[in-house]
Each structure stands twice: as structure tokens, then as C-alpha cells.
N, C-alpha and C positions, 0 to 999 in steps of 0.2 A: 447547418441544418440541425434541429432537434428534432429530436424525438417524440413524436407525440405524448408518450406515457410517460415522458419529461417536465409538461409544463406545470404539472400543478401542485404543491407541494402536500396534499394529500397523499400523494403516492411513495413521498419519504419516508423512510422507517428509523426509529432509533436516534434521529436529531431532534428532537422535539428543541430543545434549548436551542440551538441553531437557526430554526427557522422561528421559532418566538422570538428574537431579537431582530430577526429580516423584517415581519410582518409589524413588530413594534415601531423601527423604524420606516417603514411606508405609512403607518397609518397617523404617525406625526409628523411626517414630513421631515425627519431629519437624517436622511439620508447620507453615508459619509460617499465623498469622491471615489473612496477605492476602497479597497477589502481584501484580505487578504484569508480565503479560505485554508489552513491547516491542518494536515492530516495524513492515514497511511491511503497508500493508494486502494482502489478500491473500494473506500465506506460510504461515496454515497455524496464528496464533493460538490464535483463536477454535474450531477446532476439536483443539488440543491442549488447552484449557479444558474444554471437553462431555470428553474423554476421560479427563482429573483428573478431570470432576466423578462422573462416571460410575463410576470405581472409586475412590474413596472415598465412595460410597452403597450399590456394587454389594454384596450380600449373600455372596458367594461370598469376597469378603475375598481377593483372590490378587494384589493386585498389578496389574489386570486386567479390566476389566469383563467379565461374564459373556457379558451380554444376550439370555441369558434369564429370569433374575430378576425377582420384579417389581418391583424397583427398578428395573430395564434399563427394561423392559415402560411403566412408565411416564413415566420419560424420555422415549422414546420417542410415547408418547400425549401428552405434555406435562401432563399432572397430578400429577404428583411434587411433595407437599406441602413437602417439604425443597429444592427447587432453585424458584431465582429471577431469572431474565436478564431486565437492563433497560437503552435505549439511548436516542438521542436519540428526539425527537419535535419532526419539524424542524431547527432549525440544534441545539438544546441539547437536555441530559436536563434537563428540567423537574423543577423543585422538587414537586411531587405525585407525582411516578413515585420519586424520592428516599425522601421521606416512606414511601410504602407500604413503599421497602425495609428501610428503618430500623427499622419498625414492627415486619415481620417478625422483624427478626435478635436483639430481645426475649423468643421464645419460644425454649420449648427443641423440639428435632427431634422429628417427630411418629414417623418409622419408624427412622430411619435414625440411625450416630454423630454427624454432622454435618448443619448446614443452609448450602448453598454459594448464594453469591449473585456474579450474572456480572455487571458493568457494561460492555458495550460501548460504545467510542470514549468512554473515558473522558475525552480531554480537550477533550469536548464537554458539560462539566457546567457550568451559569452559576455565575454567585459564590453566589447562594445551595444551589444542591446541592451544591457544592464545601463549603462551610463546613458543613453538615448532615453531609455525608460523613467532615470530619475527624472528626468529634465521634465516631461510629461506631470510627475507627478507633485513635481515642487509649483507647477503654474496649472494648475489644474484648469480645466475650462468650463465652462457653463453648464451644465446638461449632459455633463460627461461623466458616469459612470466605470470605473475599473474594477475587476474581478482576475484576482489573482490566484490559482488553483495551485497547491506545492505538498509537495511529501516531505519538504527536506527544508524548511524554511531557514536553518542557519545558514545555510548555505546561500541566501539574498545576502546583496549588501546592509548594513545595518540604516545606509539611510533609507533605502527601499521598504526596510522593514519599520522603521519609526513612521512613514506617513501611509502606513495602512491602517484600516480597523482589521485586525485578528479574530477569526472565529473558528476555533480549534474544534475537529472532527476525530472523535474517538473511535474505535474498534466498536459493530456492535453488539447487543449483547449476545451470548449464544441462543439462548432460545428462540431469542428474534430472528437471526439469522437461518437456524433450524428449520423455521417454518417456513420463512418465505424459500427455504433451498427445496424441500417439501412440494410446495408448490408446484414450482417452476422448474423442477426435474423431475417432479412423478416419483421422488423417492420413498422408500418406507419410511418411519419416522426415524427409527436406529440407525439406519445409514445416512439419512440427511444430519440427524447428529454430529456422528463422524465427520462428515466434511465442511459442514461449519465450523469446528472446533479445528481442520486442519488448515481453514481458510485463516483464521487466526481475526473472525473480526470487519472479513473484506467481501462484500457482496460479490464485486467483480471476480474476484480470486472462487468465491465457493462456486460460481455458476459456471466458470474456465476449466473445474478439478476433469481431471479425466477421470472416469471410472475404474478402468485397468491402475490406474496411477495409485489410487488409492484404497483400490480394495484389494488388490493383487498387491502389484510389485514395490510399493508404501511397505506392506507387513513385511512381505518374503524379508528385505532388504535390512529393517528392524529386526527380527529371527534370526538374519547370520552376524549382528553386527553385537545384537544384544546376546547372541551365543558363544560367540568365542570368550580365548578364556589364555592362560600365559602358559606356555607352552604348546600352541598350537599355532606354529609360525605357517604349517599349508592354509591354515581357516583364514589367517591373516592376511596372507598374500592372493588369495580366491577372493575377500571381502576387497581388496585395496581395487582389484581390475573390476570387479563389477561399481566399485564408485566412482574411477575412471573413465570408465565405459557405460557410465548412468545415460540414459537418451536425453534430458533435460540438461546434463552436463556434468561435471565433477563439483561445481558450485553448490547445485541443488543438492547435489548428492551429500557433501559436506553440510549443507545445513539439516537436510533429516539425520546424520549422525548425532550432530551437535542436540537435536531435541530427542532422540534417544536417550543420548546418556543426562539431558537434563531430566526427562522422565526419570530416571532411573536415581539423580539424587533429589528428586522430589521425594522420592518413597522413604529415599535412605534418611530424608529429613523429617520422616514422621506425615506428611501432606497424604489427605485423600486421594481415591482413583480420579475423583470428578474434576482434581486439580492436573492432568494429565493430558499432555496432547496429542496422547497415543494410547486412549484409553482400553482400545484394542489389543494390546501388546503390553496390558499390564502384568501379565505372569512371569512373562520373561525379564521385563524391565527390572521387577522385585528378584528374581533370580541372580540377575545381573548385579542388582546393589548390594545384595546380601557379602560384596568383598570387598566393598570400599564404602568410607565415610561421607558424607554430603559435601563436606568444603573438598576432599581432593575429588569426587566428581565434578565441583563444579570446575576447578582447577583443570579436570581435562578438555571440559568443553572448550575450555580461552584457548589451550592448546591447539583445538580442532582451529580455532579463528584463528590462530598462528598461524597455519597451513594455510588454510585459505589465503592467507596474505600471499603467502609463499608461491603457489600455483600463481597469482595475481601479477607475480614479477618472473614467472616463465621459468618455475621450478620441474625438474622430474616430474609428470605427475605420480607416474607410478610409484616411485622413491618416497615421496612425499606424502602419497597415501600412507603406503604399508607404515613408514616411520608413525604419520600421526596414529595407524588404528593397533601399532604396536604397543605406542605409548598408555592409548587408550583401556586399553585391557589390565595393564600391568600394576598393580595394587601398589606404586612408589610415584615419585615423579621419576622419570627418567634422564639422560642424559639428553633426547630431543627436546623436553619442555625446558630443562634448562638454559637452552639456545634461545627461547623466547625473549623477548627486551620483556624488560622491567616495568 
């Protein structure tokens, strides 16, 4: 099933180049078998794919999905005998979800010139759907379109990734994103600022922020982390259980540290507020840098992605906080970033 406000690529923002190459190639007819969309999740993929898929089935043939067509009409209802989107199920796409696609790409199109098959997070296919999958696309079939949606494309096998067309999806811009979050949450424009800049780029990501998340407990959380200081081992140990005990998880909590203290050697490297992803928390950020230089802040953030490793193999968390927001404070490298590999 799409989404109606899916089909038409008018409704895309920020790919212009993206969809000039889709519409290039429909309107010469030279179409590649498969495609490999690229990108962070979130900017706008997956639904530049529904909008390819949609006008090269749409009936009206312009370039264009109609959507009112009943090829649109069922798009839309999700019966479109010619269109087939498959993802994981769990951590992987399962070799059975594989298989049915396969099965399908066999037959010729029941209505349509083409029969398009979407695989989402494609580099979430186990080794056996990945090797099913080449097989697919070393013999490609007639009128068979593949669309491969992926955040992570090293992570395809490289022959999977030699017989696609590549069409790499970047973050978009802030402003752009600003407005459409504007929009679509009723924001004022300063706070829609704010959460486009903390989506980082990701339409899906800015329109999911929670508000509490980001306007409350986002700052508080920046304020105790960008406020301690060395010799204030209770701030440290108070800052370690609330990132433990973050609701999104100690992960996330770990990654707003980490752009903390990168904010804070942006400053320390002479960089504007506007280059800031906590533009909100610039006073403290600049307080914070005023005791370390930019290479060992940035040296602490690797630090913080040590930990994270750490927690990742089922370390103390607690331990494992206080150590990194220990480190973090402390105007040397410490004994714990020493433990870091190389």
C-alpha cells in the first residue's frame, strides 16, 4: 500500500537531482533493471521509490503519476498485482519473504508495462536472501523493475552493489526541512528550526521528535553534562544514572553526549553558533570549551563511541557511564581513553 501523498513526485523535497535522473530516464526509455536508492534513513527514499513506482505503472504515461488511475486507485488500496514491497521481519528479510519475491519477478505484468519490486533496508537481507537476491539480478527479466532502499549500502554484498544504478540521498537542507516541520507540526518557526537541525537532515526523524524530548529533557540533559566540571565526582555520578536511565535508552543518551561535547569543540575551533547542533545550549557549550582545546574535545567524543562499544558487549552501564562522563570532563586524556584500541 502507498500512500496517496506518495505518488507523485511533486511532493519530494530536496532531491531535485534524484528525481531528474528517474524522470530522465522514463522519458528515454532507458530504464536500468534495478536501483539502488542510498541514503540516511528518513530523507525522503522510500518515498521517492512509491513515486517511480507509481509513474511507471500510472496509465496516463506522462512522466507523472496520475492518481487517479486504477493503477494510482490501487496503489493506493495496496492490490496492485504488479507492485511488491518487502522488508525485514525482525533484525533480517527472511529467506521466505525473498523466495515469494523471486517467484513473483517470473511472471510477466498482469496490467501494467512493468512489474516493480521494493526491498526495504536492504542491507538487512541474511546471507541466504542476499545470495537468492544476486541470482535475481545477474538474470534479470523483462519488465522487471528492482528498487533497493538502504542506509548502510557497504554493508550489500559488492556483487549486489556492482549491478545496481546508485542514486545517493543526502540530508536535507535545513531550511527546507524547517519549513516543511512548520508546516506539518503547527510549529513556530524557532522551534521548528530547532528540530530540523536535531533531525540532522531526516524528514522522518523531525516529524517522530517528541516535544518533551526536545524542548525539555534534550536541554536539561545538555546543562548537567555541559556543566560539570573535575572535581565534581556527585555531578558525575547524578549525570552517569540519568544517561543510564535515559527513556530512549543509554544509546541515545550516549549519542546526545557525544554532540554536546562536539558542539562545544566546534566553538573551541573558532566555528559559528549556526554551525551548532544545539544551538539552544550555546552558552553553556562555549563555557564548557573555554577548558579544553578542539583536537582533545574532539578526542573525547571517540572516547564516548568507546563506551558505547562497551555497553554494546554488556559492560556495567553504570561503570561505564561515570568512567566515560569522568573522562569527559577532565582536561588530559585519562587512564580510561587510554584503554581505547588504536
Amino acid at each position: 500500500m502507498i500512500d496517496a501523498a506518495d505518488l507523485k513526485f511533486s511532493g519530494i523535497i530536496g532531491h531535485e537531482s534524484a528525481v531528474g535522473l528517474l524522470k530522465r530516464a522514463m522519458a528515454s526509455s532507458r530504464v536500468a533493471h534495478a536501483y539502488l536508492f542510498a541514503g540516511p534513513d528518513g530523507v525522503g527514499k522510500r518515498r521517492t521509490a512509491h513515486a517511480f513506482a507509481a509513474a511507471m505503472l500510472c496509465a496516463a504515461d506522462g512522466g507523472e503519476a496520475c492518481g487517479t488511475c486504477v493503477s494510482c486507485r490501487k496503489l493506493v488500496d495496496g492490490n496492485h498485482p504488479d507492485y511488491l514491497e518487502i522488508g525485514p521481519d525482525g533484525r533480517f528479510i527472511k529467506i521466505d519473504a525473498m523466495r515469494e519475491m523471486i517467484g513473483a519477478t517470473r511472471f510477466m505484468p498482469f496490467e501494467s508495462p512493468w512489474k516493480i519490486f521494493v526491498v526495504l533496508d536492504a542491507e538487512r537481507m541474511n546471507e541466504a536472501s542476499a545470495n537468492a537476491f544476486l541470482k535475481t539480478l545477474e538474470e534479470p527479466t523483462k519488465s522487471t523493475l528492482l528498487i533497493l532502499i538502504c542506509s548502510a549500502p557497504q554493508q550489500l554484498l559488492p556483487t549486489i552493489l556492482s549491478r545496481c544504478q546508485k542514486i545517493n540521498f543526502g540530508p536535507l537542507p535545513a531550511d527546507n526541512l524547517a519549513r516543511l516541520v512548520a508546516e506539518r507540526r503547527e510549529l513556530d518557526p524557532d522551534r521548528a528550526a530547532l528540530v530540523a537541525r536535531l533531525a540532522d537532515g531526516s524528514v522522518g526523524r523531525a516529524l517522530a521528535i517528541d516535544e518533551e524530548y526536545a524542548f525539555e529533557r534534550r536541554p536539561a540533559l545538555g546543562r548537567m553534562v555541559l556543566g560539570l566540571a573535575p572535581g565534581r565526582d556527585t555531578d558525575v555520578l547524578n549525570t552517569a544514572r540519568e544517561v543510564v536511565n535515559w527513556p530512549e535508552g543509554p544509546e541515545d543518551a550516549f549519542e546526545l553526549v557525544k554532540s554536546f561535547l562536539a558542539d562545544a569543540a566546534r566553538l573551541a575551533a573558532g566555528l559559528p553558533e549556526d554551525a551548532l547542533a544545539h544551538p539552544d545550549l550555546a552558552d553553556a557549550a562555549r563555557r564548557f570549551a573555554d577548558h579544553f582545546s578542539a583536537p582533545l574535545l574532539a578526542h573525547k567524543t571517540r572516547t564516548l563511541s568507546y563506551a558505547q562499544r562497551l555497553l554494546a558487549r554488556n559492560a556495567n552501564k553504570l561503570l561505564t557511564a561515570e568512567a566515560a562522563l569522568m573522562d569527559a570532563v577532565t582536561p588530559r586524556i585519562t587512564d580510561f581513553a587510554e584503554r581505547m584500541p588504536k
